[in-house]
ZASELUM-450129 format. One record per residue: x, y, z of N, C-alpha, C, O in turn. Coordinates in steps of 0.05 Angstrom, whole numbers, plus 5000, padded with zeros to 4 digits. Example, Ala and Ser with C-alpha at 12.3 -4.5 7.8 and 13.67 -1.06 7.14 Angstrom:
526448865156524649105156526449345156528549345169
525749555142527349795143525850015157526850235161
END
This chain:
524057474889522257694885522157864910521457774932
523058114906523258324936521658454934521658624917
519458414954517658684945515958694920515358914911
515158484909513958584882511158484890510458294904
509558744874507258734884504658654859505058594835
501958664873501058564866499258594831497558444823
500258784819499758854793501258604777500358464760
503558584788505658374769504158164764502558094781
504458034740502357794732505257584725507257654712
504657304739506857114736505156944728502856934737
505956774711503956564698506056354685508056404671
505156104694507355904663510355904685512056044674
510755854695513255884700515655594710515655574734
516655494703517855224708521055334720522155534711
522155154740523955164755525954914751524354724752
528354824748528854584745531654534760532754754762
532754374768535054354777537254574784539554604775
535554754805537454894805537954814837536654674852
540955014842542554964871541255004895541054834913
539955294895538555254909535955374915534855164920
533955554919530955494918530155564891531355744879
528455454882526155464855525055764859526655924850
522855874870523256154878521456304909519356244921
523256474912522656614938522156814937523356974922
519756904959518257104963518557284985517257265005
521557584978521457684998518957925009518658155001
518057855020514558045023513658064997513557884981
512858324994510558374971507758244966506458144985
506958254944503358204944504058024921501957954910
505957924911505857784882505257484880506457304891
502657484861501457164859503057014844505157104835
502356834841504156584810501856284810501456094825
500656364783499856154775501255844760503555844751
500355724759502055494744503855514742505255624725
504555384769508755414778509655104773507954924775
511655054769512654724758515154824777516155044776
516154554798519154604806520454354807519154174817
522554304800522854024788525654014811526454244813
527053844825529153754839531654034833533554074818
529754244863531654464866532954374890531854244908
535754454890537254354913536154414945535954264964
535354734941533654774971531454704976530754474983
529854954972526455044978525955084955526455304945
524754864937522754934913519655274912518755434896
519355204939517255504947518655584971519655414985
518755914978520655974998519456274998519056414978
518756375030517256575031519356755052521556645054
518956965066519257105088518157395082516757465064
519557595109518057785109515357835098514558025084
514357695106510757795111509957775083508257935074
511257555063509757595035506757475047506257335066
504957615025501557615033500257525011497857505011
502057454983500857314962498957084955496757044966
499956944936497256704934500256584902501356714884
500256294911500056144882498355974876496555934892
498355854857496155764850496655384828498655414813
495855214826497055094812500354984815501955094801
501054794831503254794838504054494837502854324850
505754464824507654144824510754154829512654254817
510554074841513654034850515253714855514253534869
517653704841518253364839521153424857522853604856
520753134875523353104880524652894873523352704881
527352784857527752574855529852514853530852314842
531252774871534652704881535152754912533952914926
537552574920537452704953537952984959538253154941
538253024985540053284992537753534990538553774993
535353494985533753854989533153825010533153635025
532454085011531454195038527854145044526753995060
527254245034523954325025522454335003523154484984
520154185003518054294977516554534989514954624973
516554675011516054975020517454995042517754805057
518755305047518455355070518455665078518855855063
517955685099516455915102517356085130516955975151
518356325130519356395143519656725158520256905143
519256755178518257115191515757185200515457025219
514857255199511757385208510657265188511757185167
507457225197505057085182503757295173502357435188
504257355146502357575132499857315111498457365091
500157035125497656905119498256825088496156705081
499456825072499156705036496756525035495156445052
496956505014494356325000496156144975496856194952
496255914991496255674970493855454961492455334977
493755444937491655274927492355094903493855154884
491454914906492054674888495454684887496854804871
496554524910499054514911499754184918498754074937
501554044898502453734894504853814895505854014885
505953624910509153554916509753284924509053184945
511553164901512352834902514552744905515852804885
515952604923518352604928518652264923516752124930
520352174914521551974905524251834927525051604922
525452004953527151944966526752084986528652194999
524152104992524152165022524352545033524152725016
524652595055524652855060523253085077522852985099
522453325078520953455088519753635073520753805058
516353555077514853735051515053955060516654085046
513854115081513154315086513454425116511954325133
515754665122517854745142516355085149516355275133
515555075171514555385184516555465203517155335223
517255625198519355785227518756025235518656215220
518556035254518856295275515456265277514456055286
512956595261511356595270510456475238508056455237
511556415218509656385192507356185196506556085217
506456145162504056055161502956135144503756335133
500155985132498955925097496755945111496255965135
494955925085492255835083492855605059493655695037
492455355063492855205036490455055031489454965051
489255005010487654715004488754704983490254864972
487554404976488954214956490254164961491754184942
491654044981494753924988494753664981492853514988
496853594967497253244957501253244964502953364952
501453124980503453024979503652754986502052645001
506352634974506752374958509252334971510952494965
510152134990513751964995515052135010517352045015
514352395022516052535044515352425076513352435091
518352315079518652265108517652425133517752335156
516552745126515152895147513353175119514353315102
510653145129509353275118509853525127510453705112
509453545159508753845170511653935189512153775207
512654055187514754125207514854435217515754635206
513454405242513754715254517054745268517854655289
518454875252522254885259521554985289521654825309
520955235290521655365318518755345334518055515351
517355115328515955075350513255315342512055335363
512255455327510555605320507755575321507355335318
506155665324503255615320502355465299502455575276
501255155304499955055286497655155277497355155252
496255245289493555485276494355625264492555745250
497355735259496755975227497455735211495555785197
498255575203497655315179495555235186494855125206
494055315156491355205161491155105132491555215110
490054775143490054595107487654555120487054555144
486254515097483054535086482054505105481154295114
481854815116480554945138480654855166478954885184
483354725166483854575194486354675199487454785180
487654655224489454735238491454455224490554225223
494354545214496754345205496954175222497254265244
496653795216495753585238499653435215500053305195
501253575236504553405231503953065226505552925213
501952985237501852675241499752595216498852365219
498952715194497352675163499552695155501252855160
499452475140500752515108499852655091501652725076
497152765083496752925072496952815034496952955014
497152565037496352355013493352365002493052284979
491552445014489252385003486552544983484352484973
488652834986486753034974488553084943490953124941
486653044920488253104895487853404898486253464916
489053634882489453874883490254024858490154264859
490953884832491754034816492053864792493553684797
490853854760490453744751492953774728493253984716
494553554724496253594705497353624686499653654679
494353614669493253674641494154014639494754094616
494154164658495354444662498354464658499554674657
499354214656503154294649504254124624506354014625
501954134594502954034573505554124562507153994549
505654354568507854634564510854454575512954454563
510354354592513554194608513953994587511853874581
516053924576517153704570519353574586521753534582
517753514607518653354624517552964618515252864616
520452824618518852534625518152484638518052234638
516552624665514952604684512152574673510852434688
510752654652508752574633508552424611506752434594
511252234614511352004595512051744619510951684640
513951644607514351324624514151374649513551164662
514451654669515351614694513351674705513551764728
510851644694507851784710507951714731508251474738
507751934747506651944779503751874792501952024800
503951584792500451494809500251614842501251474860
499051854847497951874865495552174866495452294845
494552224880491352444874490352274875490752044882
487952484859484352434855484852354824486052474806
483852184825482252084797479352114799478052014818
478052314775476552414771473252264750470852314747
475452034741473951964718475351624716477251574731
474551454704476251194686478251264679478451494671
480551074680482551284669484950934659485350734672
485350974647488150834633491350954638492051144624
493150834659495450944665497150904643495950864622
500550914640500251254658499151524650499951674632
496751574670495451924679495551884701494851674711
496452084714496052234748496352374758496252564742
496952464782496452624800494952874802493052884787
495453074819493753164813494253544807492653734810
497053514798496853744774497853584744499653424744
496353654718496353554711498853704685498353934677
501653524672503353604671503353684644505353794634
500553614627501153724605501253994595501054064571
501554174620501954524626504654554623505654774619
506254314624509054404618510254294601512654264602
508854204580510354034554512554284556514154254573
512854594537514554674531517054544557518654504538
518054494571519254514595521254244581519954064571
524154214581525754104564526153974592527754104605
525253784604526653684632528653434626528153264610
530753454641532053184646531552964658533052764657
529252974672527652794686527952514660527052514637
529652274673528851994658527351814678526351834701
527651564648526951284666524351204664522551354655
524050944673521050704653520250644666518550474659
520450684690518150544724516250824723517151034716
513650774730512350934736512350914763513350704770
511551094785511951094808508551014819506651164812
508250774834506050794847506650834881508150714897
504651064885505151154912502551464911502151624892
501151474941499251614943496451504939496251264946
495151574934491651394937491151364913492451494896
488351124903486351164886483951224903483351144925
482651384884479951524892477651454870475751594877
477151354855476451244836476351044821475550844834
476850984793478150824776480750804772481751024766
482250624774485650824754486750454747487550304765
486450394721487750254703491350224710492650424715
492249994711494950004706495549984670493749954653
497650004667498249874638500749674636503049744640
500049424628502049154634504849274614506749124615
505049464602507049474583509549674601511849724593
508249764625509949914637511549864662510249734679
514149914669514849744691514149954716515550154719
512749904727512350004756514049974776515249764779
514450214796515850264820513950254847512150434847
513950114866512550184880513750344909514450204928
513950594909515850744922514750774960516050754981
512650804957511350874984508250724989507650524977
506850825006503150655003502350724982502450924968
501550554981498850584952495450514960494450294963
494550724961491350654980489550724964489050944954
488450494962485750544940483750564969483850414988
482150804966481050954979477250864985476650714966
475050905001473650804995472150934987471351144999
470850794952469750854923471350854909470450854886
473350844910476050734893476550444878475450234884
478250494858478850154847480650174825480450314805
482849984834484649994821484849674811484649484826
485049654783484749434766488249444751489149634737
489549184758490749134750491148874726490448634730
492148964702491348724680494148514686496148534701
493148344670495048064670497948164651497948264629
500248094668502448104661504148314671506648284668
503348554682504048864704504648684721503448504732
507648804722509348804741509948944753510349144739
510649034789510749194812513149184825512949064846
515049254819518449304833517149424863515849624859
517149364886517449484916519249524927520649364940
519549734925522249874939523549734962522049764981
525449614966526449575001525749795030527449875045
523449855032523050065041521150015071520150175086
521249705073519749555093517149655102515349565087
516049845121513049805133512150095118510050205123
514050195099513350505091512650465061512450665046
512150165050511350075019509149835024509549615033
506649965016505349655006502749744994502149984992
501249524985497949594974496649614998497349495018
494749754995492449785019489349765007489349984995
487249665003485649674999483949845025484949815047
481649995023480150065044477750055046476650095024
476049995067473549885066471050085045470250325045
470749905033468650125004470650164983470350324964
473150014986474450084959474749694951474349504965
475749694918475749434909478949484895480349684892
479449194890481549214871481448934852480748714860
482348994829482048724813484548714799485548904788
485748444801488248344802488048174776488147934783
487948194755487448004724489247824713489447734690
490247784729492847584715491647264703489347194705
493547114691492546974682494846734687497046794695
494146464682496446304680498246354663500246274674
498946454641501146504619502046784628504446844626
500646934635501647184649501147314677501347554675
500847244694501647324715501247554730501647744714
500847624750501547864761503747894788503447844812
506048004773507947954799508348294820507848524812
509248184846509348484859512548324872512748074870
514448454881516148444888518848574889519648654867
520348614909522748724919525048644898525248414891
526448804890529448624869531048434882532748304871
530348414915532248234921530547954932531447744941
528248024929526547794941527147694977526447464984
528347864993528647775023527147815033526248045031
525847625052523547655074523748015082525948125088
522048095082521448295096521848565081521148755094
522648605062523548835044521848945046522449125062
519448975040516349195032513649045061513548865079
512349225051509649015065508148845060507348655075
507648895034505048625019502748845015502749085017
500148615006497348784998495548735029495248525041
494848955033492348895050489948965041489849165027
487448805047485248915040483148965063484048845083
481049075068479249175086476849175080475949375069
474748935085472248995080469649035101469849135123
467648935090465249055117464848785126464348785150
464848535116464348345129464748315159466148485171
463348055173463248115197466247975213467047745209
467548195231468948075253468347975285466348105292
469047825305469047805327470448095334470748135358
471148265320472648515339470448715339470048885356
468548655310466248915319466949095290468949105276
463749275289463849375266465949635271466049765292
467349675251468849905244471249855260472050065271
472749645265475349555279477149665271476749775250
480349695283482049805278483849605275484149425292
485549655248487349385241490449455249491649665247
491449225258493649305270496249365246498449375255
496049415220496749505195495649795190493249765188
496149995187496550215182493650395196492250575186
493550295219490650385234488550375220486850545226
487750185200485650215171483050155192483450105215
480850145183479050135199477049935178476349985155
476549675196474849435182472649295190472149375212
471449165184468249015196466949175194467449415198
464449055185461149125183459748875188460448695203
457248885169455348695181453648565152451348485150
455948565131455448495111457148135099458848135081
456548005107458647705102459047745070461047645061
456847935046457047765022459448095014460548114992
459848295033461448435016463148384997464448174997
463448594977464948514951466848684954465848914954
470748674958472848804950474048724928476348824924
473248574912474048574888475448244874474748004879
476948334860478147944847481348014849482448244846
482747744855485647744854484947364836483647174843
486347394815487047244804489847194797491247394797
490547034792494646944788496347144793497547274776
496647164822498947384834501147224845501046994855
502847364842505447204851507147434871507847604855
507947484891508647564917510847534938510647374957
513647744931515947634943517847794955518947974944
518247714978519747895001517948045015518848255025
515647985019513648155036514148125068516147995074
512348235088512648195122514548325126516448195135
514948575124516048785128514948845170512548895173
516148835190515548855211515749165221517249355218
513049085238512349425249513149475273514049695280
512849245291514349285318514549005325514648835307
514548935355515548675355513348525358513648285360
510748635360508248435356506748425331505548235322
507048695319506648685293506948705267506748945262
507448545241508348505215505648535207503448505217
506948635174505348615148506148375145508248265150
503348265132503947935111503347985091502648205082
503847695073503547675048500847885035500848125027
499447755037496747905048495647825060495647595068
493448075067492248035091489548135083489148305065
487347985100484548045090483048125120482547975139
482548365117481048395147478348405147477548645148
476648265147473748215148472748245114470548335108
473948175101472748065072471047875066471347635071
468548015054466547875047467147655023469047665007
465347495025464447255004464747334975466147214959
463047604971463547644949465547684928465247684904
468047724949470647744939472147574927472547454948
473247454912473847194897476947284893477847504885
478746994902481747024903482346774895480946594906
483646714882484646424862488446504860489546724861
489546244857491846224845493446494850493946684836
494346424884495746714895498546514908498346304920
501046694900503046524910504646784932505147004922
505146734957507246774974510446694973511046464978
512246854968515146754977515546914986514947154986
517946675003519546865023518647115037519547335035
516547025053515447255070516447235098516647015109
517147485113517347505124516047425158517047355179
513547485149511747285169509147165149509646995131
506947255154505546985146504346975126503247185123
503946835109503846705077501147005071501147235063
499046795083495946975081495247015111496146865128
493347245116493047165142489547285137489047505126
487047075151484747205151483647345184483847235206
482847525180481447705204479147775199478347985188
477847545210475147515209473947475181475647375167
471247525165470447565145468547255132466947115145
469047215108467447085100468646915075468046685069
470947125060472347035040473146795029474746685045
472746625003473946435009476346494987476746714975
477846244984480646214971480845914952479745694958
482445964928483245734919485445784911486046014906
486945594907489645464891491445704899492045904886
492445624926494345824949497245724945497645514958
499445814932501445634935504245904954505146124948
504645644985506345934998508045735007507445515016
510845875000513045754997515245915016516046125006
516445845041517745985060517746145067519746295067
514946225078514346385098515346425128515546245144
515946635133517446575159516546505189517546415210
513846615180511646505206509946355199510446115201
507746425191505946195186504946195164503746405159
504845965140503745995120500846085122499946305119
499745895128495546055128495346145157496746055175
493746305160493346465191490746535193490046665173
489346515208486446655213485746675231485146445237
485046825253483247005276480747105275479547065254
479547225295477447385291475047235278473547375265
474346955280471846785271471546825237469646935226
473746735224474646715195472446485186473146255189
470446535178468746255171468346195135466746035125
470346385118470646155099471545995080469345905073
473045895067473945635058477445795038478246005028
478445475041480645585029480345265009479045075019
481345234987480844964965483845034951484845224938
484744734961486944744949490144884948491544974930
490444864977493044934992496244794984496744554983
497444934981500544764980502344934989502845144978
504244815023504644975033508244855031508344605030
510444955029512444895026514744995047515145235049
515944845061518544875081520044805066519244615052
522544905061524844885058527744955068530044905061
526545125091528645295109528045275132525945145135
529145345153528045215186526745455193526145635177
526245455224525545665239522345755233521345895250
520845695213517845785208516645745238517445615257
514745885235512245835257511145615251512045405260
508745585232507245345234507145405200508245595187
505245135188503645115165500845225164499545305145
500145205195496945365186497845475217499545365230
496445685225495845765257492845835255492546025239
490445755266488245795277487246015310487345875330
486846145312486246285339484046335340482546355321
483646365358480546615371478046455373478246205375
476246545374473446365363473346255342475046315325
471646055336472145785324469945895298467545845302
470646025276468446065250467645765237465845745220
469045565245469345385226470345405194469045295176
471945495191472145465166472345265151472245075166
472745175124472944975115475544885095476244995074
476344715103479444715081479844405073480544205086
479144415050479544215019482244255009483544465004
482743935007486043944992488244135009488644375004
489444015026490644185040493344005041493043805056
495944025028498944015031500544205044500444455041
502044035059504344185075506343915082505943725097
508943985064511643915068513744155075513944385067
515343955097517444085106519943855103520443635114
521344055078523743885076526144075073525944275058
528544005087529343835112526543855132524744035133
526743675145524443485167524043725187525843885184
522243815207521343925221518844115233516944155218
518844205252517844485265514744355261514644105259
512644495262509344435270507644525244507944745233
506244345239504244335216501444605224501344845217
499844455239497044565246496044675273494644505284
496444915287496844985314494745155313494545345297
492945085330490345195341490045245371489745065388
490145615375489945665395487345705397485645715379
487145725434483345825444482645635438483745425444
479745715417477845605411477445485383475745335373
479545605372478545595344478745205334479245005347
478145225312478344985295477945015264478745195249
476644805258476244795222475544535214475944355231
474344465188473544235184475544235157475244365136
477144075163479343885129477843705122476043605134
478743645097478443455076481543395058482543565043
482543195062484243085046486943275049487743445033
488143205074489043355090492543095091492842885103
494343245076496643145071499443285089500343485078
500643195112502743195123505243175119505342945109
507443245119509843075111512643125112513843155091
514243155141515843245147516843415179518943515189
513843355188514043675215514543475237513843245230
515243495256515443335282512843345297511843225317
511943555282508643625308506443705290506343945285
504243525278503043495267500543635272499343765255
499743595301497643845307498243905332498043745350
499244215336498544205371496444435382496544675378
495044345393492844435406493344655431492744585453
494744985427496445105441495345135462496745175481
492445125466491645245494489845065507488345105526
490444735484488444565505485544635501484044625521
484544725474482244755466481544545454483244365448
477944525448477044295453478644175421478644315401
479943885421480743765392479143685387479543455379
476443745386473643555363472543835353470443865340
473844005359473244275340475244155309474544155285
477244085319478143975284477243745287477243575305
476143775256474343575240476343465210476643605190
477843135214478143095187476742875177475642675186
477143015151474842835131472542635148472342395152
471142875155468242755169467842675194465742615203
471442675212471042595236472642735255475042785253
470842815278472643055298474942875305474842635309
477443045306479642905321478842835351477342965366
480242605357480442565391483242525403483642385424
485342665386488342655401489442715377489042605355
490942905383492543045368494842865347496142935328
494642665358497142375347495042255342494542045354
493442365323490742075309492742195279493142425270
493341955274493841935239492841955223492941745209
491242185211489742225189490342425172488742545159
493242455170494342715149495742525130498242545129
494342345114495242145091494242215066494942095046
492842365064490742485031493542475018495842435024
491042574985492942634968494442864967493543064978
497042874954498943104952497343324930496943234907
496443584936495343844926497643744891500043684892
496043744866497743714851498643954832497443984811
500744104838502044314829504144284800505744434789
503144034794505944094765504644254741505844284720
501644384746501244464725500944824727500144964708
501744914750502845114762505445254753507145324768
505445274729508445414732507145704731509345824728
505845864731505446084740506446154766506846394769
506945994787508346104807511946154809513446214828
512346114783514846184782515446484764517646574758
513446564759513746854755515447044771515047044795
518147264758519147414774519147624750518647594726
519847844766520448074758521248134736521748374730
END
């Protein structure tokens, strides 16, 4: 468009695989409402010479390599006006590229899986990009604001509004997937797209309610953050493909948000990598207000989330029969995602019949809280099957912890101040023979019950020479780490075949 001004009325307009940009604005005054741009080789939106327009309503999909931009913008800042603008990328990329002096006014920004949101090329003023009324911050993802409702592009017949629904935006209401994001695509039924394929993509936030549906196979492409007032309910038998995409894929729960995990023994809820290797994705984390030793509103060493309050009975929700593989995706060299991880979760929260494989580091790990746990089954973990810090005070029932490969850390690791927690029925074999069962640094401890050993060379070691009558088994503080009391019964798992759920 050269020069076309502002009388011209553009409305409805869909873009689809072309070479190279979807469309560009050389100057002029010309608006465009309900723009659709589907995997254009360049710049799906593309401005210069001082265009001073406005669009409005904007979705843009990426889901091949090799583009350039879902905008870019270029010459003098004659200021545009973008509003309600979504852009989802499936392989990574750069959302949005300013050079020389350009620059927007945007709200509504939702973007989804691009490796850089903000890119000033030639170094330009971040103050003329201005997203919702702030100066362009390169370091947001810019995941958290929905912007455009998709119910506006029935007109597309794109499978982007059938099997391949895009989970990420504002959810507005209850909702049963797949519905999402946040232009809504039934504005483009007419639109004949080539867009295939039967994974729905989860990636971007919940802000609300948002239903999975077990009949669909899910992708899990990037984070997935249920936001707080958010809640994402997953039913029994939904299954979660995670991309190999290590510390840039996992669930996140956030403090004031819940999630409910419904699986059942006959069906299951599995999350996992296609190749199942330690470390592929991250795992689930959750974040509640319960209390930590780090203090209210802590910062978790997992995606800077922010956790603790002063509530022990907080409620994040239910995980029932999950099954969990190739997680502990590493962030640097002190810190990994685990299986999952609970950072100051209250009591109220209820977790049953959760299995770990092949994680990369540690099975479960608690930070601080109140939570308790039953029928935990973690099977070659690469650091430590159970883990807890931060005065974790409560209970885990019914542990079965499995070595089968060398090199693990421990079967349980304890640190920090001593919550006491409490742990019933607790198995750990290591076969072939080796490496350390129960390792309690500082201060910490715990009180067992029926506490079964069988295989480790180092049964408990006490790393920092903290006091051993902080562990308590079955009723009596230890007094030397070589007291023989890991003889209980074996955790009985043959009626467990739910943990052999895969993909």
């Amino acid at each position: 468009m050269y020069a076309v001004g502002s009388g011209t009325s553009l409305t409805n307009i869909a873009l689809l695989d072309g070479a190279d940009d979807g469309v560009e604005f050389f100057g002029g005054s010309v608006s465009i409402t309900n723009l659709y741009a589907e995997n254009n080789q360049d710049d799906s939106v593309d401005w210069t010479e001082g265009w001073n327009g406005a669009i409005t309503n904007t979705y843009v999909v990426h889901n091949n390599d090799g583009f350039s931009t879902a905008i870019e913008a270029d010459g003098d800042n004659n200021n545009p006006t973008v509003t309600n603008f979504t852009a989802v990328s499936t392989v990574g990329g750069t959302a949005l590229q300013f050079k020389k002096m350009s620059g927007a006014t945007i709200t509504g920004l939702s973007l989804t899986g691009y490796e850089v949101s903000v890119d000033m090329k030639d170094d330009g003023p971040l103050e003329n990009v201005v997203i919702e009324g702030q100066p362009a911050d390169p370091f947001s993802g810019y995941t958290t604001t929905s912007s455009v409702d998709l119910g506006l592009f029935d007109w597309v017949n794109s499978n982007q509004t059938g099997n391949a629904s895009l989970l990420q935006g504002v959810v507005s209401q209850t909702v049963t997937l797949p519905t999402t994001s946040s232009v809504d695509l039934g504005l483009f039924d007419w639109v004949n797209s080539n867009q295939t394929g039967n994974a729905s993509l989860l990636q971007g936030v919940v802000s609300q309610t948002v239903t999975l549906d077990p009949s669909v196979a899910y992708s899990l492409t990037s984070s997935y953050i249920v936001q707080p007032g958010g809640k994402l309910i997953i039913p029994a038998g939904t299954k979660i493909t995670a991309n190999s995409g290590g510390t840039s894929v996992y669930i996140a729960v956030l403090k004031g948000g819940q999630i409910e995990i419904n699986g059942t023994a006959d069906n299951p809820v599995v999350m996992s990598s296609t190749t199942e290797n330690p470390g592929d994705w991250g795992g689930l984390t959750i974040c509640g207000d319960a209390l930590t030793t780090e203090g209210v509103d802590a910062v978790a060493e997992i995606g800077g989330f922010i956790y603790g309050g002063n509530n022990p009975e907080d409620n994040s929700g239910q995980i029932s029969y999950l099954v969990m593989l190739g997680t502990g995706a590493q962030i640097n060299a002190e810190s990994q995602y685990n299986g999952v991880s609970l950072y100051a979760v209250g009591s109220q929260t209820q977790i049953s019949n959760v299995a770990v494989i092949n994680g990369a580091d540690d099975g479960i790990e608690f930070f601080g809280g109140s939570v308790a746990t039953e029928n935990l089954y973690l099977d070659n973990n690469q650091d430590d099957a159970v883990d807890w810090t931060e005065g974790w005070n409560g209970s885990a029932t019914n542990t079965y912890v499995s070595h089968t490969t060398g090199n693990f850390s421990t079967a349980l690791e304890a640190d920090g101040e001593n919550g006491n927690p409490t742990l019933t029925n607790f198995t750990a074999i290591a076969n072939p023979t080796g490496g350390t069962a129960l390792q309690f640094k500082k201060l910490s401890g715990a009180t067992m019950t029926n506490v079964l050993l069988t295989g480790y060379d180092t049964n408990v070691d006490m790393k920092d020479e903290g006091p051993i009558e902080n562990v308590i088994i079955d009723g009596t503080p230890m007094s030397d780490p070589s007291d023989n009391v890991f003889n209980g019964t074996a955790v009985d798992i043959s009626g467990w075949a739910w943990i052999n759920a895969r993909l």
